[in-house]
N, C-alpha and C positions, 0 to 999 in steps of 0.2 A: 152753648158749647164754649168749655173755656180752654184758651191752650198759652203756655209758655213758651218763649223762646229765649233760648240761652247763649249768649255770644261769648265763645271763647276768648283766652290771653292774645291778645293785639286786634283784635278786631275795633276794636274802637278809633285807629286809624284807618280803617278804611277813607281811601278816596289820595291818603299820601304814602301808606305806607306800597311799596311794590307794586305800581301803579301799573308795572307792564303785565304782572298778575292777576291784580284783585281789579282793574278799572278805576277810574277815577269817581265813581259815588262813594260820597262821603257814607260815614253810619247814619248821621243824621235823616241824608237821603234814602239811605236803604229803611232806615226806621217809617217812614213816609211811604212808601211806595208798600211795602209789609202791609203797614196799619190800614191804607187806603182798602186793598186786597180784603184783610181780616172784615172789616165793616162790608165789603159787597156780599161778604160771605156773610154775615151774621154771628159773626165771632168776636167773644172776647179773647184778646190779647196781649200778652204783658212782655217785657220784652228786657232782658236783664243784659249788661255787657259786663264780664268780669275779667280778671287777670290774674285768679287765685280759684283753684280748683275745687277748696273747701268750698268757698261761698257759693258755688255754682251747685256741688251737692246740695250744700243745705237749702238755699234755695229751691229745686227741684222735688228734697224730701219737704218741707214746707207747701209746696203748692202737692203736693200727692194728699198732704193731712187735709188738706184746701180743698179736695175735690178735684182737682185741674181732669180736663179730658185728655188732655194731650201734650205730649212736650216736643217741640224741634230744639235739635240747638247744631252748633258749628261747635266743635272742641277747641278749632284752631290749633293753639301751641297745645293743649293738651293731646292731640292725637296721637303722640308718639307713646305714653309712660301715661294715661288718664287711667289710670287701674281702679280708685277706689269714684271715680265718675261711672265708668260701665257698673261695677259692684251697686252703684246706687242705681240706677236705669234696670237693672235687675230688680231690686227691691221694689219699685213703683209698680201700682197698678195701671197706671195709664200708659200706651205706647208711644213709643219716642221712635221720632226720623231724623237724621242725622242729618246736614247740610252744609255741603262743599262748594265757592263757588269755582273753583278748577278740581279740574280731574285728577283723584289724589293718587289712583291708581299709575297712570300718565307721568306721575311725576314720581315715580317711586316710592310713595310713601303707604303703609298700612295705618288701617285704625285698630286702636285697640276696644273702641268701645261699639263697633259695628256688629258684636255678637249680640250685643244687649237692646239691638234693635229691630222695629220692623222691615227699615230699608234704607239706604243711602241715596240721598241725592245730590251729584256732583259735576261740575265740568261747565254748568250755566249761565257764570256770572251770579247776576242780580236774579236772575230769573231762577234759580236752583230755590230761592225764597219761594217762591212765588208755587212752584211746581212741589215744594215738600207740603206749604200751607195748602193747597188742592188738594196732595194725597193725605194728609192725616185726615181733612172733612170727608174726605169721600171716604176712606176708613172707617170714622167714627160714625158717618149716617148709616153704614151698612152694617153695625154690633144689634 
């Protein structure tokens, strides 16, 4: 099983950026505790941070050509206006779970691209990781 993960514009500061937010784990750290996860599960995992919309499509249409089983990703700054992101998550045949670690709902905020999904998971922290990578495997063991 192979699955992508896609981190949205500013996620790459995780750990300084809005700290009373997002927690103080770095990306690094969340990178680390993911991968630790993906490997007890038997998953390959790849793990993209971007800050431009394009690349996170084409990346996502590339690992579709790839075969990928499954995509997570966090929009981040894209949530608001990611229009041609969900258009692509449509186009793929692998399913995609979204991943929030606050409650986007909570905070006022809509996705746009949570139509083009199997499920949102949000409000967790670090743990919203952890809890989307269990639901895609349990997903994908059950097709």
């Amino acid at each position: 099983m192979k699955l992508l993960l896609i981190q949205g514009a500013n996620m790459e500061y995780l750990g300084t950026r809005q700290p009373e937010l997002y927690g103080t784990t770095t990306a690094k750290e969340l990178n680390s505790i993911v991968r630790r996860r993906a490997r007890e599960l038997g998953v390959g995992l790849e793990i993209l941070y971007t800050n431009t919309e394009g690349e996170a499509v084409s990346a996502i249409f590339r690992a579709d050509r790839d075969g990928i089983d499954g995509v997570l990703f966090n929009p981040a700054g894209f949530l608001y206006a990611g229009h041609a992101l969900r258009d692509c998550l449509r186009s793929i045949k692998a399913p995609a779970i979204e991943v929030h670690m606050t409650n986007i709902e909570k905070r006022g905020f809509g996705s746009v691209t949570a139509e083009a999904v199997v499920g949102i998971i949000a409000g967790f922290g670090v743990d919203s990781y952890i809890l989307a990578l269990d639901a895609m495997v349990s997903r994908l063991s059950s097709l």
